[in-house]
N, C-alpha and C positions, 0 to 999 in steps of 0.2 A: 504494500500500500504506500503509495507515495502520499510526500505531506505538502498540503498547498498552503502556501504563503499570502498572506494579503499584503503587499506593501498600502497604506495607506497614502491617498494623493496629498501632495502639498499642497496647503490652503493659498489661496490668490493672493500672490502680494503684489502685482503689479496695477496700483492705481488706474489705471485704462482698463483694465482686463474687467477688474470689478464695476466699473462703467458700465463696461459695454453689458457685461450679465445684466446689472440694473434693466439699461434701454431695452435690452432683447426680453425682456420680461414683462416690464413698462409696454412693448409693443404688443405682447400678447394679449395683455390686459386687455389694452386698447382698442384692439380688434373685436375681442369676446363680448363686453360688455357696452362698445356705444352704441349700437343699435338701440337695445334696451334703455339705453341714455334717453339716448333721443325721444323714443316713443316717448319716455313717463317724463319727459321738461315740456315737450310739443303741447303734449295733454295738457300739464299745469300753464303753460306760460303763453303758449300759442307761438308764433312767429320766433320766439326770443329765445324759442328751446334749446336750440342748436348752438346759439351762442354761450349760453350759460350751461353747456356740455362742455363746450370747450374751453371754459373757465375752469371748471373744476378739472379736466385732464390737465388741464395747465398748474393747477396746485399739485396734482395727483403727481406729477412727473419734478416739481421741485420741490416733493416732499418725498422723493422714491425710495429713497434710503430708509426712512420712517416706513413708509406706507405699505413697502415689497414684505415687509416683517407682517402685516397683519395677516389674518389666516385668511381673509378675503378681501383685498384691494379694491375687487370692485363692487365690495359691499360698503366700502368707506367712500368711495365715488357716487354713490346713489346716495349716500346721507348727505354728500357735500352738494349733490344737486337738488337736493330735496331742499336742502336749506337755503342754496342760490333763490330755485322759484319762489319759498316760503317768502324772503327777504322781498321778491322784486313784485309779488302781489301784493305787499305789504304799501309799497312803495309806489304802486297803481292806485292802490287805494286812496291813498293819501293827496296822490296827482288828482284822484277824482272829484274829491270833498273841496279840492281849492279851485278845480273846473265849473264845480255846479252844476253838471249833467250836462256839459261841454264834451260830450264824446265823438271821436273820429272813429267813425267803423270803417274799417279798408274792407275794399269788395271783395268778395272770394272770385278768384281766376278758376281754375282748372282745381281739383283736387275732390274732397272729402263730400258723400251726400250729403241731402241738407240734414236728414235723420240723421248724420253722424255730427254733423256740426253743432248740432239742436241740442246732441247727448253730452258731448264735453263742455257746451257755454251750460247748460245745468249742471254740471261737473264742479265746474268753477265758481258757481256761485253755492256750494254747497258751505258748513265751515270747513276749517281748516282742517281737522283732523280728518275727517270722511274726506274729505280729496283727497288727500294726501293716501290714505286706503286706497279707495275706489281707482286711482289712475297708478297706483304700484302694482295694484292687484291686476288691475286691463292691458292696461297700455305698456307697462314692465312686465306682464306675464310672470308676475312676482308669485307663489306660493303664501300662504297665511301666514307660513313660519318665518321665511324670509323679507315678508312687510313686517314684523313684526320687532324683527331685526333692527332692522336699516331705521324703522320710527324708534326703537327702541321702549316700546309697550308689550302688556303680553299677548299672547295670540288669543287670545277671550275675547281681549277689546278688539284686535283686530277684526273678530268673525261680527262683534255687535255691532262697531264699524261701519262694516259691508251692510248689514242687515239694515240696518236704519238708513244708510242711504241709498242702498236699492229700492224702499220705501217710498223715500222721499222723491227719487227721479222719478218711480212709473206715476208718484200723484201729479209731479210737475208735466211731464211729459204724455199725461194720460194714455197711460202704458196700462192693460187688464191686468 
């Protein structure tokens, strides 16, 4: 019987090398999880989704050192974009109260039926926490456990959540 050796590898020490793993890691992420991005900032934010995805990849990548350590990066990416839209509805809001019901509505071009368009502007005017449910849950194709996660609630609230605002759209939307 021969005896097998393990040499164990020597850890990275060239500055670059550990880079480049970061980036090549950071890229994977990137890849896996902004679809999912997109969908649940589109949802909450409309138009602004996209950008405030690529704010939080932007933190996400010069925080990589920190962030590649957690057990899911791109579960800390959908807290930071959860909390971008929280901030920029906040801040809609705010523009609205000093507007006076001065609202610009841009036309819709090409894109989403009006039943769909109907279902996320009721979305958005639900509170906070139920959106934040309801478009992790749809639009991130989130599981209960993992909305539950990323909001940091237990999955209870999450399912009561769901329920009271599934509710609440089919009253608005007179849905049977």
């Amino acid at each position: 019987m021969h005896a097998i050796t393990i040499t164990p590898q020597p850890d990275v020490t060239h500055h670059t090398d550990l880079e480049l793993m970061h980036a090549l890691s950071f890229d994977e992420m990137y890849r896996a999880e902004y679809p999912g991005l997109v969908a649940v900032a589109t949802a909450l934010a409309g138009q602004d989704g996209p950008d405030l995805v690529h704010d939080a990849m932007v933190r996400a990548l010069l925080n990589w050192s920190k962030v590649s350590r957690y057990e899911r990066p791109g579960g800390w990416c959908h807290r930071v974009v959860v909390n971008l839209c929280r901030s920029r509805f906040r801040r809609r809001s705010t523009e609205r109260r000093w507007l006076a019901g001065q609202r610009r509505d841009e036309p819709v071009t090409a894109g989403p039926s009006a039943d769909v368009i109907a279902f996320w502007e009721a979305v958005r005017r639900l509170p906070e926490r139920p959106r934040l449910v309801v478009t992790l849950f749809y639009a991130g194709d989130h599981p209960v456990a993992e909305v539950a996660r990323i909001l940091d609630v237990p999955e209870g609230t999450v399912k009561s959540d769901l329920s009271r605002a599934r509710e609440a759209l089919n009253r608005e939307l007179s849905y049977p």
